[in-house]
N, C-alpha and C positions, 0 to 999 in steps of 0.2 A: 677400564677406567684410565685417563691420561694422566701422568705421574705434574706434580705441580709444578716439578722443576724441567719439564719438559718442553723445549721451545713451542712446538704444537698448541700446547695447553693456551698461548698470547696471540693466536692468530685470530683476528677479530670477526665478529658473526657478521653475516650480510646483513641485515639491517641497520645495524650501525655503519655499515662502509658506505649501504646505499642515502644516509643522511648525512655522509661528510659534503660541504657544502658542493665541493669537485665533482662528486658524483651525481649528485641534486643536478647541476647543471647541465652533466650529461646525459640524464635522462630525458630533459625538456625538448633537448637536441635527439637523440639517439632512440627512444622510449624505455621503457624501464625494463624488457625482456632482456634487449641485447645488456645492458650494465650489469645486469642479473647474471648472464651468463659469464661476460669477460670476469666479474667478482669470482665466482665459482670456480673457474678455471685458475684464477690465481692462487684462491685458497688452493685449490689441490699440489699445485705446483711449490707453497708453502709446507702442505704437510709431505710431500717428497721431499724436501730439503734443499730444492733447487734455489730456492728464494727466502729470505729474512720473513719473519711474520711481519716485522713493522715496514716491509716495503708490499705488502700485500695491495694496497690502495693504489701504489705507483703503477704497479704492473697491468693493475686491473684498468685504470686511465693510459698505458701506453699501449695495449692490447686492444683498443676501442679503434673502431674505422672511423674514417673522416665525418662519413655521413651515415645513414640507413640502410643506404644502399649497398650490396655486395660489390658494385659497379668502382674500380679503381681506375684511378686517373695512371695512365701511359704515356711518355715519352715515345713516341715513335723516331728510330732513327734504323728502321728499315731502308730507307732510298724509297719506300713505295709513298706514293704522293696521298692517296685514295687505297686504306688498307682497309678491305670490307671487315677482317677480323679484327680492326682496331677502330672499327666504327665509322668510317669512312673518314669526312670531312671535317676537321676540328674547326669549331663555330668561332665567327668573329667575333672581338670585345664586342662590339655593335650586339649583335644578333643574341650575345649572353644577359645584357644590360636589356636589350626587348623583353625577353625570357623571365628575368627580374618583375620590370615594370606590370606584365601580362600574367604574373601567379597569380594575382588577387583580382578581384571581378574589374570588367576592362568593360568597353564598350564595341568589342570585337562585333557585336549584333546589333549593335545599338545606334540610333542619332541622338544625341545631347542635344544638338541643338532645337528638335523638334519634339523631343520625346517619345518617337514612334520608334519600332521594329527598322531595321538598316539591314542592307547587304551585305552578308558575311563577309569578312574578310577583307573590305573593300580598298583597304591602303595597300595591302599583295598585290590585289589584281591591277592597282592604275600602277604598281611599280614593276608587274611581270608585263604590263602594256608599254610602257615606256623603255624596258629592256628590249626588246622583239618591235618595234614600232610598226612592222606591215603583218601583225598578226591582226585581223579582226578581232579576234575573242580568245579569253584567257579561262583556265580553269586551273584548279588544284585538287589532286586526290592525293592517298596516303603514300605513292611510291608510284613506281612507272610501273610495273605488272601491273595496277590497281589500272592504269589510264589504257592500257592495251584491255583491260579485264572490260572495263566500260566503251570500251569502244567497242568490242563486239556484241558487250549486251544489246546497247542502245542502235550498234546501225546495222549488224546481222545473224539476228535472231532467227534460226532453221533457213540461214542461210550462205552464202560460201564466201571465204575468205580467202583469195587470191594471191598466193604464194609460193616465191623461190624455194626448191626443193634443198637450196644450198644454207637457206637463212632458217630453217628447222632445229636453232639453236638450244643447247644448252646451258644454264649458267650455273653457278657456283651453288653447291650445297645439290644437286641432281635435280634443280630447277630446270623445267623443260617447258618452255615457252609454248611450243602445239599443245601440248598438256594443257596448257594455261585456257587457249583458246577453244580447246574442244571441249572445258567442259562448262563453257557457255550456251553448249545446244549447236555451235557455228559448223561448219564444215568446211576442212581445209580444201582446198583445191589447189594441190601443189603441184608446179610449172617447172620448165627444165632439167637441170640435171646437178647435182652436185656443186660440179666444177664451173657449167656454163650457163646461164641462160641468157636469152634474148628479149626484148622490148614485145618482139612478134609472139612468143611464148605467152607473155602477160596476154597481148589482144585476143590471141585466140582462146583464151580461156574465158574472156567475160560473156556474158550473157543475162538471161532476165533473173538469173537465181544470184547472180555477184552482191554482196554487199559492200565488200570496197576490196582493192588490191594493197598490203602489207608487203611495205619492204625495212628488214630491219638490220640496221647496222650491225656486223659483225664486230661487236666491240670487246671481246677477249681471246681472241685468235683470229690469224690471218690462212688465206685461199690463196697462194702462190701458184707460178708455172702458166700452165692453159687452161685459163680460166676468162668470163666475160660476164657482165653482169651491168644492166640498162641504168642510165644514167635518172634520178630523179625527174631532168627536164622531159625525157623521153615519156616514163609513163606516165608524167602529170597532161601527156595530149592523149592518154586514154579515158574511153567512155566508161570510167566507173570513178570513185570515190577515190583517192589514194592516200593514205596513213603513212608517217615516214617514223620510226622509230630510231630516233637517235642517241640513244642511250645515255650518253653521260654529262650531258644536261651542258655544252656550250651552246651560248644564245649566240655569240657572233663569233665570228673569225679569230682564230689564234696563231700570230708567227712561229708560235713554235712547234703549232699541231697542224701544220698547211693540210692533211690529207683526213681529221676530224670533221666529220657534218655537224653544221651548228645549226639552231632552229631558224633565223632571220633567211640564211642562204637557200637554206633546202625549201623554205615557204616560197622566196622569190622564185626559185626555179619551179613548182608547179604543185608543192604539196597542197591536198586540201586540211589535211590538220599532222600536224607534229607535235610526239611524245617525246617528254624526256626526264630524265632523273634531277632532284634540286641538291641531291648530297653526294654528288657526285665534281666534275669541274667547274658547276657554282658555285661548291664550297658552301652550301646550306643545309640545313637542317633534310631530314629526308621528307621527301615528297614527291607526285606526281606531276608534272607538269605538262598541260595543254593549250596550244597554241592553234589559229587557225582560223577557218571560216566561219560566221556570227551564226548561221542556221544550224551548222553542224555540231557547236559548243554548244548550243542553245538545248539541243536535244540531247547533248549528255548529259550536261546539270542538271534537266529535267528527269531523268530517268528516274523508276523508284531505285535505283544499287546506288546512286550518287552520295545518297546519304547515309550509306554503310560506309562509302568510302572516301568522305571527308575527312577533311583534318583537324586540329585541334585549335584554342589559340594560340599556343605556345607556339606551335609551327606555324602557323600562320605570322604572328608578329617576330619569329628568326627572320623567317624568312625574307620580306620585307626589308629587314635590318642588313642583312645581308646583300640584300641589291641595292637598296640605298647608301650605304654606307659607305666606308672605307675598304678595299681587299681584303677579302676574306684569306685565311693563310694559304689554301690550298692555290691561291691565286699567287702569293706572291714566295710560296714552294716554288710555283711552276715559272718566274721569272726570276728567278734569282740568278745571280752573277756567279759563273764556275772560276773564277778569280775571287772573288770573294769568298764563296765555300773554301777555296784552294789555305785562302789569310788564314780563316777562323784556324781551318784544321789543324796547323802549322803552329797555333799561336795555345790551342789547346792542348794540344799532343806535347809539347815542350812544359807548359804547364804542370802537365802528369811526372812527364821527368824528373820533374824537380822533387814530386812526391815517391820516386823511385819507384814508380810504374812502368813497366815497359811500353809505351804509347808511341806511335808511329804515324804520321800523317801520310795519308794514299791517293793518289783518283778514283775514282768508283765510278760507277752508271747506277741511273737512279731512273724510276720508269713511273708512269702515270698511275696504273692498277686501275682496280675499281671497275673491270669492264671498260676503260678508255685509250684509245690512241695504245692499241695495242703492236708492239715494235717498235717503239718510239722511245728511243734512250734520249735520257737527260745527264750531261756530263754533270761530275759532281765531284764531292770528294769526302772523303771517310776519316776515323779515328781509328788502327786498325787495334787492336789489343788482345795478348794472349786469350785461345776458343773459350777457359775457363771463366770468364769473365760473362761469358752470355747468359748462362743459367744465375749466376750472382744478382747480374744486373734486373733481371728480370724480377726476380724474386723482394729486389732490392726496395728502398722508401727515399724518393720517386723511383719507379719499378720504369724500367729501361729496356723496351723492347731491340736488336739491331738484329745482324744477320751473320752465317758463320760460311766463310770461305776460305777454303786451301786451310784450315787448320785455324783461321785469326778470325776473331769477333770486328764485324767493322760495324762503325757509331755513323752511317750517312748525316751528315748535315744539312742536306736538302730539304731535308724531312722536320729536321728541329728548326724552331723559331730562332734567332739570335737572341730574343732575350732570357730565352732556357740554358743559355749553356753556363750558368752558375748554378742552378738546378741539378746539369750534367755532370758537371766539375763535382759536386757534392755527391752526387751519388755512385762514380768512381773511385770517390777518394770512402768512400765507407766501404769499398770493395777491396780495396789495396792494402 
C-alpha cells in the first residue's frame, strides 16, 4: 500500500489525464491508443522519480509525435540531392497543397460537368503531355520497376527480351532488374559482353520470338576504360520494338547533367516507348512514368496488371502539381548558385560562433544519388562541425541528417532549402 505522504500516491490515473481538455485533443489528432500509451510511459517515469507527479500531463503531450505516423520529418543535409533512404524527392509547396485538396473525395474519375465516369487522372496525363510534347501517349504506374514490369507483361509474354549483357543491372536493396523481367514468363536474350557491345550484337539477336530490344541506363555506377555501347539512334533503326529506360525521370535536357538521357531526346532519337522514375529529378511524388507510341501505351493501359499497378489520387494530383507548378526543390537543389551556398555557409557557421560552437564553413561536393548522373559532382559548400554532432543532430527535434568526413560532421547546404536554415540554426543550437 502507498504511504499518503508519498509523491507516488498524487500521480494522477489515466482517465483523468486522458480527459484533460490537451489530451482530449490529442486523441482526435493522434487516436486514443498512442495518448494511452505516451500517459503510461509518463506515469512510469513519475513513479521512478525521474519526473514531478504534476508534470505527468506535460510529458505525456511532449512525448506525443507530430502525427500518427512513425514517419519523421528530416532535414537532409547529406549533399545527396535524391537520398532513396530519405525518401527521395522532397515534394513541392504546389504538389503538398494538391495532396491537401485530393484527401477528401475529388473528381480524380469523374466529369462534373457531365456527370458521367471520366479518365483517370486526366490533368497528369495532358501535364505529362505537355512536358514530353513528341510523346504520343502517356501512362503512369506506381514506380519505374512497375512500367519495365508492364512492359514485359503486356509486349513479351513467353517471349524474348533483347539485352546488353552489361545493363543486367542491380539496384539498391539487391534489386535486380532480370529478376524483375524474368519473372514475367519473358526471356532474356542477353547480347555482347560486359564491357562492349555493338548495334550489330542487338541485330543479330532479333528474330520472330523478339518482343522488344531493352536498353537501360546505367544510372548508379559508371563502365569506364574499353568499353562501347550503341547509341539509342542506332537501335531505334532496328526491326523490333525498342524500350529506353531512363531512370531518373529527366523529361528534357539539363546543363548541368550534359551526359543524363532525358525522355523528349531519347524519344526524338528513335525510342518507341520510354520509362522513367517521377521521384526521382522531377522531384515528384514516386511513380512510373511512360512515354511513347499511342498503339504501344494503348496496349499497356489495357493490360489486365495495369490496374494492379496504378496509382492513387494522391499521386496522381502531386504529381500534376509538380509539373505544373513552380520548381520542385530537387530542381532548384540541382541549380543552385556555389557562391551562394559558399554566403549561406559563412554566414551560418559565424552565427554558431557566436553560440560557441565550433562551426566552420567548407567546400564540399554534393552529387545527384537516387540512381542519377552517376559521377556527376555538384560543387557546394558545408557547415563543417565537431563528428559528435552527427548522432546528436540526428536524433535531435528537427532531426538533422549530414555526413561524417576526416573526423568533422559536414551540414551540405545543397541539400537544405534556404528557408530551413532557422530550422537548422535551432536545432544546432539545442546540440551546443
Amino acid at each position: 500500500m502507498t504511504d499518503a505522504a508519498d509523491p507516488r500516491s498524487r500521480i494522477p490515473g489515466t482517465d483523468a489525464l486522458l480527459a484533460l481538455p490537451r489530451l482530449a485533443k490529442a486523441q482526435d489528432i493522434l487516436g486514443r491508443d498512442v495518448v494511452k500509451a505516451a500517459i503510461a510511459t509518463a506515469q512510469q517515469r513519475a513513479r521512478a522519480g525521474e519526473i514531478s507527479p504534476d508534470d505527468v500531463a506535460d510529458a505525456a503531450l511532449d512525448a506525443l509525435p507530430a502525427t500518427a505516423s512513425q514517419c519523421r520529418p528530416v532535414l537532409n543535409a547529406t549533399g545527396v540531392l535524391v537520398h532513396t533512404n530519405l525518401g527521395r524527392a522532397p515534394l513541392s509547396a504546389a504538389a503538398l497543397d494538391a495532396i491537401q485538396a485530393a484527401s477528401g473525395t475529388t473528381d480524380v474519375e469523374f466529369d462534373l460537368a457531365t456527370g458521367s465516369r471520366a479518365r483517370r487522372g486526366r490533368g497528369t496525363l495532358a501535364a505529362l503531355a505537355d512536358a514530353v510534347p513528341n510523346a504520343e501517349a502517356v501512362h503512369v504506374v506506381n514506380n519505374n520497376a512497375a512500367a519495365l514490369l508492364l512492359c514485359a507483361l503486356a509486349l513479351a509474354p513467353g517471349k524474348e527480351i533483347v539485352i546488353s549483357r552489361g545493363e543486367l543491372i542491380e539496384i539498391g536493396d539487391g534489386f535486380r532488374i532480370p529478376d524483375l523481367l524474368e519473372s514475367t514468363g519473358a526471356v532474356l536474350r542477353e547480347v555482347g559482353t560486359t564491357n562492349r557491345t555493338t548495334a550489330r550484337d542487338y541485330a543479330d539477336a532479333i528474330g520472330q520470338d523478339t518482343g522488344f530490344v531493352l536498353k537501360i541506363h546505367l544510372s548508379n555506377y559508371l563502365v569506364t576504360g574499353f568499353t562501347a555501347t550503341p547509341s539509342v539512334r542506332e537501335l531505334g533503326e532496328l526491326d523490333a520494338p525498342l524500350i529506353v529506360d531512363i531512370g531518373s525521370g529527366l523529361l528534357a535536357p539539363h546543363p548541368a547533367l550534359p551526359d543524363e538521357p532525358d525522355a523528349a531526346t531519347v524519344l526524338r532519337d528513335g525510342a518507341d516507348l520510354v520509362t522513367a522514375s517521377g521521384d526521382k529529378l522531377l522531384g515528384g511524388p514516386q511513380a512510373g512514368l511512360l512515354f511513347g507510341d499511342e498503339a504501344l501505351v494503348t496496349q499497356l493501359r489495357r493490360h489486365p496488371s495495369a490496374r494492379a499497378l496504378r496509382v492513387d489520387k494522391l499521386t496522381l494530383t502531386a504529381l500534376e502539381a509538380t509539373l505544373r507548378g513552380p520548381e520542385p526543390p530537387v530542381t532548384r537543389a540541382l541549380n543552385a548558385d556555389p557562391t551562394a551556398l559558399t554566403a549561406r555557409a559563412d554566414r551560418l557557421a559565424a552565427r554558431l560562433r557566436e553560440h560557441g560552437i565550433d562551426a566552420q564553413a567548407v567546400r564540399s561536393e554534393a552529387m545527384v544519388g537516387g540512381g542519377g548522373a552517376p559521377g556527376v559532382i555538384l560543387p557546394s559548400a558545408a557547415v563543417s562541425l565537431p563528428e559528435s554532432y552527427a548522432a546528436a543532430l540526428r536524433m535531435g527535434d528537427p532531426s538533422v541528417v549530414g555526413r561524417v568526413e576526416r573526423g568533422r560532421c559536414l551540414l551540405d547546404l545543397r541539400t537544405i532549402d534556404v528557408e530551413a536554415d532557422d530550422r537548422l540554426l535551432e536545432a544546432l543550437r539545442a546540440c551546443g
